[in-house]
N, C-alpha and C positions, 0 to 999 in steps of 0.2 A: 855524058853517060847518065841516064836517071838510074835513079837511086830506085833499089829492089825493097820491098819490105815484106812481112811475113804478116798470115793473116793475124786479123786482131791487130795490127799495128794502127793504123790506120785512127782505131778509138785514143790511142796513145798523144797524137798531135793536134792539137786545140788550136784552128784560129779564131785569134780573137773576134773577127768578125761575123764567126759564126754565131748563130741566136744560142742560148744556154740550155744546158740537158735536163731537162725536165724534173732530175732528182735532185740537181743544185739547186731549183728554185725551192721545191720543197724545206730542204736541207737549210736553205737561207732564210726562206718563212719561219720553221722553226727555231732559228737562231732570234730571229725577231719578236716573236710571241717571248719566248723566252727573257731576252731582257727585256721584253714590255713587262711581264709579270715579276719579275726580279726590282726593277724600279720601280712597281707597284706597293710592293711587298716592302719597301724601305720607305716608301711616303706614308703608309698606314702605322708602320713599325714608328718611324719618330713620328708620326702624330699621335701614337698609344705612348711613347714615352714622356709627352708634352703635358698628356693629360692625367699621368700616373706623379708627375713630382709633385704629391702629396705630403710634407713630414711628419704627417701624422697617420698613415696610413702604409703597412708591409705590403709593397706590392713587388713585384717580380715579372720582367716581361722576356719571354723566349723565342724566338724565329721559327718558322714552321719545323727546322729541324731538331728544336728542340735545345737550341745555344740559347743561356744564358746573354741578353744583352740591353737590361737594363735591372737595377734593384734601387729601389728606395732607399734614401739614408736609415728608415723603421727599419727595414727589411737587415740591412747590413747591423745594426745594434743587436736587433733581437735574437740574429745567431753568429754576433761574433765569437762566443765561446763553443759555437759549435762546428762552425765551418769556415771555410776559406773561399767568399764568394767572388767568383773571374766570370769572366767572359769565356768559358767553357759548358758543355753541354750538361745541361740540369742533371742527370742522373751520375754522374762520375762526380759531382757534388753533393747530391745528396743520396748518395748509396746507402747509406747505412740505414734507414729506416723504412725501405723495402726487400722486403723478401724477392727472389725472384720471379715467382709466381705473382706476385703482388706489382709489379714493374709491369708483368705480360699484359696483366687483367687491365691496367692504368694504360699502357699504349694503346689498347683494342679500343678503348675507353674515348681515347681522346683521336683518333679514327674511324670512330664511327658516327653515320647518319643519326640512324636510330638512336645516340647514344648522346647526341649533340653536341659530338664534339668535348663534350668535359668530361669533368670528372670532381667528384669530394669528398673528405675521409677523414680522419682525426692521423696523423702522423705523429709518432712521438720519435724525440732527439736527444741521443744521450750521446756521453763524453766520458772516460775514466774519473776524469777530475771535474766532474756538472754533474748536477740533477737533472734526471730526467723532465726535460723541458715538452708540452703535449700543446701541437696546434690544430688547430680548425684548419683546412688546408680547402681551397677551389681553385680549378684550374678551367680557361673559357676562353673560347679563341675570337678570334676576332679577323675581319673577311677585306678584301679587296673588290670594289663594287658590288658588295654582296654574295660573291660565287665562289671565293678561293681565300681559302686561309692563308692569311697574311703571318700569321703569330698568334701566339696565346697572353692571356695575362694571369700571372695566381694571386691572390690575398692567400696571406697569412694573420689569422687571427691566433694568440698566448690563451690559452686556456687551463691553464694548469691547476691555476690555483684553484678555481670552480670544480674544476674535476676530482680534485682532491679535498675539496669540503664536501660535495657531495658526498663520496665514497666514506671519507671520515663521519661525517653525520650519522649516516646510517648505520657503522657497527658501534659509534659513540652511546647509540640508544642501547643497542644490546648489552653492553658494559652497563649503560645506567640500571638496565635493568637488571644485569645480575648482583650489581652492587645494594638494589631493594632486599634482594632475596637475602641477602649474606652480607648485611651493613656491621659486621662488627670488626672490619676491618681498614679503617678510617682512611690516613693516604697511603697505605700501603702499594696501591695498584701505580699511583703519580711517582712514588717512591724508584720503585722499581725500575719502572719509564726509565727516569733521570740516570740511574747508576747503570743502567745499560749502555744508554745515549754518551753516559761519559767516557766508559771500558772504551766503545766502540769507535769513539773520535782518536781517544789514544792510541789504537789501533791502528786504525786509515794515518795519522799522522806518523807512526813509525814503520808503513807500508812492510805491515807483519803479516796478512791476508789479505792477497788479490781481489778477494771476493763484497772486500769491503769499500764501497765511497761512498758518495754524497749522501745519494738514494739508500741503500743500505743502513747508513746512522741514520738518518729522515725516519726511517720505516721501522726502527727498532726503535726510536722514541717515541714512538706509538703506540707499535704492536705488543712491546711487552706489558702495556697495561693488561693485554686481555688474554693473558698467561692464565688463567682460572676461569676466564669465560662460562667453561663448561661445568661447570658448580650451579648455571641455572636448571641444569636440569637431574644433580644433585634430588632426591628426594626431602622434602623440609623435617621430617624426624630425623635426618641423619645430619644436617646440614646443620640443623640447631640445636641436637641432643648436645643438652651439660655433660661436663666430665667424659670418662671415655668412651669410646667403640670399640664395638664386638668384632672380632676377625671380617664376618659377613660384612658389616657396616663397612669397613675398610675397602673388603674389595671393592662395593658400591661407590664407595668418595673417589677411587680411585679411576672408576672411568672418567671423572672430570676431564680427564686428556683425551678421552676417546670420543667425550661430546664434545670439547673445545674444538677439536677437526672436523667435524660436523658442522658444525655452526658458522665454521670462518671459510668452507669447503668454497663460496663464491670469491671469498678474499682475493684480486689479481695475482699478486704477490705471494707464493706459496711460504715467505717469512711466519705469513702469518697461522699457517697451520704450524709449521715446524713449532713453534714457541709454543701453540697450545698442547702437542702430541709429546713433546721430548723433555720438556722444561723439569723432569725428575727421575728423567735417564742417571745413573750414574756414568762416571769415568771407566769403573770396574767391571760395567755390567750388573751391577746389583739395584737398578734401579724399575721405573715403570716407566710403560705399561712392557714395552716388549723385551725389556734386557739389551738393549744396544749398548753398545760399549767403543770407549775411545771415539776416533774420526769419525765411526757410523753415525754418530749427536751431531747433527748438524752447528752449525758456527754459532748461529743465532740462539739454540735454546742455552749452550753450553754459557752463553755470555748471562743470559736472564737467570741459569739454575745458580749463579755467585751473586748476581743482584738480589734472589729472591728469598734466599738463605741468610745472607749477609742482613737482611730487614726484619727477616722473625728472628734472628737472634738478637737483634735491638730490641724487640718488643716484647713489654710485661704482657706476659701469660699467669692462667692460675697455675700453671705447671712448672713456671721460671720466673725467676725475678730478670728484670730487663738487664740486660750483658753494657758491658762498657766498649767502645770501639776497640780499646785493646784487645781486649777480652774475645773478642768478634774476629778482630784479624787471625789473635793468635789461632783460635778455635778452623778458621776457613784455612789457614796454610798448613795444620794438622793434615785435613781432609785431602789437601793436594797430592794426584795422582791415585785418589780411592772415590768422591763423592766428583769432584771438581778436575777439569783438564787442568794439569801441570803447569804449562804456559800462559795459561790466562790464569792462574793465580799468582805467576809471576809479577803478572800485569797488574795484578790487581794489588800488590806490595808495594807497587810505585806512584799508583796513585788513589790508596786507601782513604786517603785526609780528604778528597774529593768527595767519598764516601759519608763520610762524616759532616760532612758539613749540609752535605742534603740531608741528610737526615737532623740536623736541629733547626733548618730551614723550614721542612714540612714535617714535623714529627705532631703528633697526636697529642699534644697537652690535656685536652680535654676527653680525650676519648674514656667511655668505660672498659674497664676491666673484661676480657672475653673470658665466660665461664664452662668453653668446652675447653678439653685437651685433646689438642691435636699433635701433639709432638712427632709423630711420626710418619706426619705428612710431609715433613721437610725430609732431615735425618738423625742416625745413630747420634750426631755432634753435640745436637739442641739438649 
């Protein structure tokens, strides 16, 4: 009996001696091309790894899709503090220092003709526990006879430090310069710096505020030098009138904080307005320019207004004889919970003697005597 079938069945049974259906060859060709270009793509890939083991040079090579699968011994040193570099795809390594929109812009980037394929940009790499680490970043692919992206390769060039002397450089001058303007203040500015930078390490070392690490003490041993910044634009009869000022005069000296934000407004780091604008905030709200009070004083000026208090009451005025550390402590832990935040005077009870000893480190031997009174640019305490 032969056997019945239904239609369509008939495509069902393949003999083998039949020629092949025209979509299998396709279907076969395609598989062919494909690992021709796959074995392409791995002869270009280790011959860009051959010619990247440089050890003195951060290179980074990733497969057209984007897999890490080669890094430099540079490469792995210079973010071992910051990453955990595998053989997984570049962006779920290095997430953190793109936004999203910034990943899109960078894919289209490195996808496009017109665009050649690359892409380069300054990347900065931070860590709770590192500083802010800033590289030069290129990324550039690299082809299979010419026509087909095989892989990319990046450099990574350390730029940090450059970036940070430049930036430093340039409000260095403006400090210098308003130190011309207003030289009767000798290390009072480096003073400052220092007893901030110390509060601040004690700080991050008894993880009291989240808000503070590396970067953080780095930028406040800086920044609170130019806590007065805005005294360059101070008028000179008010700035260098003897003896005291008139109500009027006062309010003048007083926008110092309102030109210090002005002047530092390019600043990256918005530290550095907070210190010029708030640095005579009180705790209670009785201070300037806007009456902020408590948590509203951001972290930073609150730590500079006990450094910058604590050093005019070290220093001979015509209006005071110079204070003894005692004498300075007892006066600042009065003030706690009225001039000064409660907690960082705690802080600053524990490590007072820090205090003191920068200050006979850089104190003013030589300086002359300043013959304005300004007593009441600090506070009631002085």
């Amino acid at each position: 009996m032969q056997k019945q079938t239904t239609p369509g069945m008939e495509k069902q049974i393949h003999d083998p001696r039949d020629p092949p259906d025209i979509t299998e060859l396709d279907s076969l060709e395609d598989d062919l091309v494909e690992k021709e270009s796959s074995l392409s793509c791995e002869q270009e890939i280790q011959t860009m790894i051959q010619l990247a083991k440089n050890p003195n040079t951060a290179q980074m090579i990733l497969d057209r899709n984007f897999v890490v699968v080669y890094s430099s011994p540079k490469t792995e040193l210079l973010f071992k503090d910051y990453y955990k570099i595998a053989k997984k795809p570049f962006f779920n390594i290095f997430n953190q220092p793109f936004r999203t929109n910034e990943i899109r812009e960078l894919l289209i980037s490195l996808k496009s003709w017109e665009r050649g394929y690359s892409w380069s940009g300054t990347l900065m790499h931070k860590t709770q526990t590192t500083r802010t680490m800033i590289t030069r970043t290129s990324i550039n692919p690299f082809f299979t006879n010419g026509t087909e992206i095989a892989g990319f390769i990046l450099f990574f060039e350390d730029v940090t430090r450059r970036y940070n002397e430049r930036l430093r450089s340039t409000f260095s001058s403006i400090l210098e310069a308003a130190k011309l303007k207003d030289n009767d203040t000798g290390l009072h500015n480096e003073r400052v710096s220092y007893y901030s930078k110390k509060m601040s390490s004690y700080l991050y070392k008894q993880r009291l505020y989240p808000q503070i690490d590396p970067d953080f003490i780095e930028d406040i041993g800086f920044l609170a030098a130019m806590h007065d910044v805005g005294k360059i634009g101070t008028p000179d009869y008010i700035l260098q009138k003897p003896g005291k000022l008139t109500e009027l005069e006062w309010e003048i000296m007083r926008e110092h904080t309102i030109n210090g934000t002005f002047i530092l407004s390019s600043y990256p780091n918005p530290m550095a307005k907070e210190i010029a604008l708030s640095h005579h905030e009180w705790w209670n709200g009785n201070g300037y320019p806007f009456k902020l009070e408590g948590d509203m004083i951001p972290l930073s000026a609150r730590i500079v207004t006990i450094a910058d208090v604590y050093d005019a009451l070290r220093m001979k005025r015509t209006y005071k004889e110079e204070f003894t550390h005692e004498e300075t402590v007892s006066k600042i832990q009065a003030a706690s919970g009225v001039q000064f935040d409660p907690a960082l005077v705690e802080v600053f009870m524990h490590i007072n003697r820090d205090f003191d000893e920068i200050w006979n480190l850089l104190r003013d031997n030589n300086h002359n005597e300043d013959s304005r009174a300004r007593e009441q640019e600090y506070s009631d305490i002085i």
